[in-house]
C-alpha positions in Angstrom: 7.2 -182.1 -131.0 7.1 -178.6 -132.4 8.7 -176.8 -135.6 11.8 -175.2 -135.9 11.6 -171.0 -136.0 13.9 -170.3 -138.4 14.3 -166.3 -138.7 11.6 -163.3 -138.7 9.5 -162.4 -142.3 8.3 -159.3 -141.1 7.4 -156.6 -138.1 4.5 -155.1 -138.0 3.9 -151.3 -136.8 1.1 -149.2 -136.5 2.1 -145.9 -137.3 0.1 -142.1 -136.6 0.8 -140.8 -139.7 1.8 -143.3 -142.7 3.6 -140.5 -145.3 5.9 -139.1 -142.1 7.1 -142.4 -141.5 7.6 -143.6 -144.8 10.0 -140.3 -145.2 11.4 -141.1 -141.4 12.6 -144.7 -142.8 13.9 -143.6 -146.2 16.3 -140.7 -144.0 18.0 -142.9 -142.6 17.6 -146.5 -144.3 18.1 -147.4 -148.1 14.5 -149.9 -148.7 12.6 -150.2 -151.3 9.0 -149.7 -151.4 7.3 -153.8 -151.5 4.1 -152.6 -151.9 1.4 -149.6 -150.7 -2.9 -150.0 -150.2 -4.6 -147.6 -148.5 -3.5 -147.0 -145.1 -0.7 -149.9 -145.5 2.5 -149.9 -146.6 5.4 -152.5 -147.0 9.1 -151.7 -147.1 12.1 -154.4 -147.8 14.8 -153.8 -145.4 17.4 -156.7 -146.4 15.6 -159.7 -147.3 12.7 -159.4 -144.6 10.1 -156.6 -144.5 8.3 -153.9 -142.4 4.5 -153.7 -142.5 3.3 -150.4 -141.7 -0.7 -149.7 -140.9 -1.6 -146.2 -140.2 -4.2 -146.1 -137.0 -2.1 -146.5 -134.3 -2.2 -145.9 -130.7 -1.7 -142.5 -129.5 0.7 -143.7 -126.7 3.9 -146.1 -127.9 4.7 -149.2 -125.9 7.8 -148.1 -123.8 9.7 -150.7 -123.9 8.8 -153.4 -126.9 11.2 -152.9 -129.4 12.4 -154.4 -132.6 16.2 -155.1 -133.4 17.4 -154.0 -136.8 20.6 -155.3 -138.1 22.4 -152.5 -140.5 26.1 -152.7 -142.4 26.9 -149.3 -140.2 25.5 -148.8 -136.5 27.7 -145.7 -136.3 27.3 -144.1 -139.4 23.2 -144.3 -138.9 24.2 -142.6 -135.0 26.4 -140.1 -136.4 23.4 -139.2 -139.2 20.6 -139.5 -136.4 22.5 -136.9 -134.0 23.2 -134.6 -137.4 19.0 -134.8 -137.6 18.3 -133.9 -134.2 17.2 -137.4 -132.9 17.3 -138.0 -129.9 20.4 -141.1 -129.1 22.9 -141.4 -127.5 26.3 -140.7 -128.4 28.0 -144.2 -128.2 27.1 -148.2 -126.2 23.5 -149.2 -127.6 21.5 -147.2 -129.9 18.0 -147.4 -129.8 15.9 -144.8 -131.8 12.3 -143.9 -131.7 10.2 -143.6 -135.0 7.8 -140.6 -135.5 4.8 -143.0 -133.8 6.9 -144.3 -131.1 8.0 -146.9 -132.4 11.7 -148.8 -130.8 14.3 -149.8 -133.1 17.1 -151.2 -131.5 20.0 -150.6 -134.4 22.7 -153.7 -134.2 25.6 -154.0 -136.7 25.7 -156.8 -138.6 29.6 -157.1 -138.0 29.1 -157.5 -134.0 26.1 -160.7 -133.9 25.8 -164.1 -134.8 23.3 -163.1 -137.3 24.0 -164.0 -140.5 23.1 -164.0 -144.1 24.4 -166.1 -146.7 27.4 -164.6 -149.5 25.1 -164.4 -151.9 22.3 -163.0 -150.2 25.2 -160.2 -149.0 26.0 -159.6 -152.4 22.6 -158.9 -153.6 22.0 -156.2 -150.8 25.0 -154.8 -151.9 27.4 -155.4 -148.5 29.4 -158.4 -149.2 32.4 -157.1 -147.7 31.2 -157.0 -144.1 33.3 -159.1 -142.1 32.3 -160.4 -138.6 33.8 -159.3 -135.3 35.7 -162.3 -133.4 33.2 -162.0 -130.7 30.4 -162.1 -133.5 32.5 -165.2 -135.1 33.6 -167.1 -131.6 29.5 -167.3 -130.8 29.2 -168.6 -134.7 31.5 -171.1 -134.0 30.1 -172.4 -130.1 26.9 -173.0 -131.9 28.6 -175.2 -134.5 27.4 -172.4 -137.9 30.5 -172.0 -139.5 31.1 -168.4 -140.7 31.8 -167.3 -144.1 
């Protein structure tokens, strides 16, 4: 008998350079700043968190990555290709942070992930409304969708 997982708290990333990626993440994501001690740093993103520790590696894992759920996949694409990062233009996108770092960028409209109205409202997105793809794989596990 084991326990239940029930969602992710937190990623962890070690980052080169802790200042560069702290303005990388605040380009392109609105977070505010949990917490900062020496060469640590936490940032909210929704309701879970990023820990980032400075002293990284010096060569990224290729192909670990981490999926982040956003209100807009395309709007964050179309402001990545304005900077000069290096996505693709449509299908997946998957973006590297100044250490190397993966994000794989999902909208919250197109998976079965899911946060409650109020929790919505509080992040300031509560008109988000699932796809039927996103809302037919709600439904087959039995969560009803809101």
């Amino acid at each position: 008998m084991g326990v239940r997982a029930i969602g992710v708290n937190h990623i962890a990333f070690e980052v080169h350079d802790l200042d560069q990626t702290l303005d990388w993440y605040e380009r392109y994501f609105v977070f505010t700043l949990r917490g900062r001690r020496g060469a640590m740093a936490w940032i909210d993103l929704g309701d879970q968190f990023i820990a980032l520790t400075e002293g990284g590696p010096e060569v990224p894992d290729r192909s670990r990555h981490v999926g982040l759920v956003v209100d807009d996949k395309e709007a964050l694409r179309s402001a990545l290709i304005e900077a000069g990062e290096l996505v693709s233009t449509d299908g997946s996108l998957r973006v590297r942070d100044p250490s190397g770092n993966l994000l794989e960028i999902v909208d919250y409209r197109e998976v079965q992930f899911s946060k409650t109205p109020a929790v919505l409202r509080a992040l300031g997105v509560d008109g988000l409304e699932k796809s039927t793809s996103a809302r037919e794989e709600l439904r087959a596990k039995g969560i009803a969708d809101e």
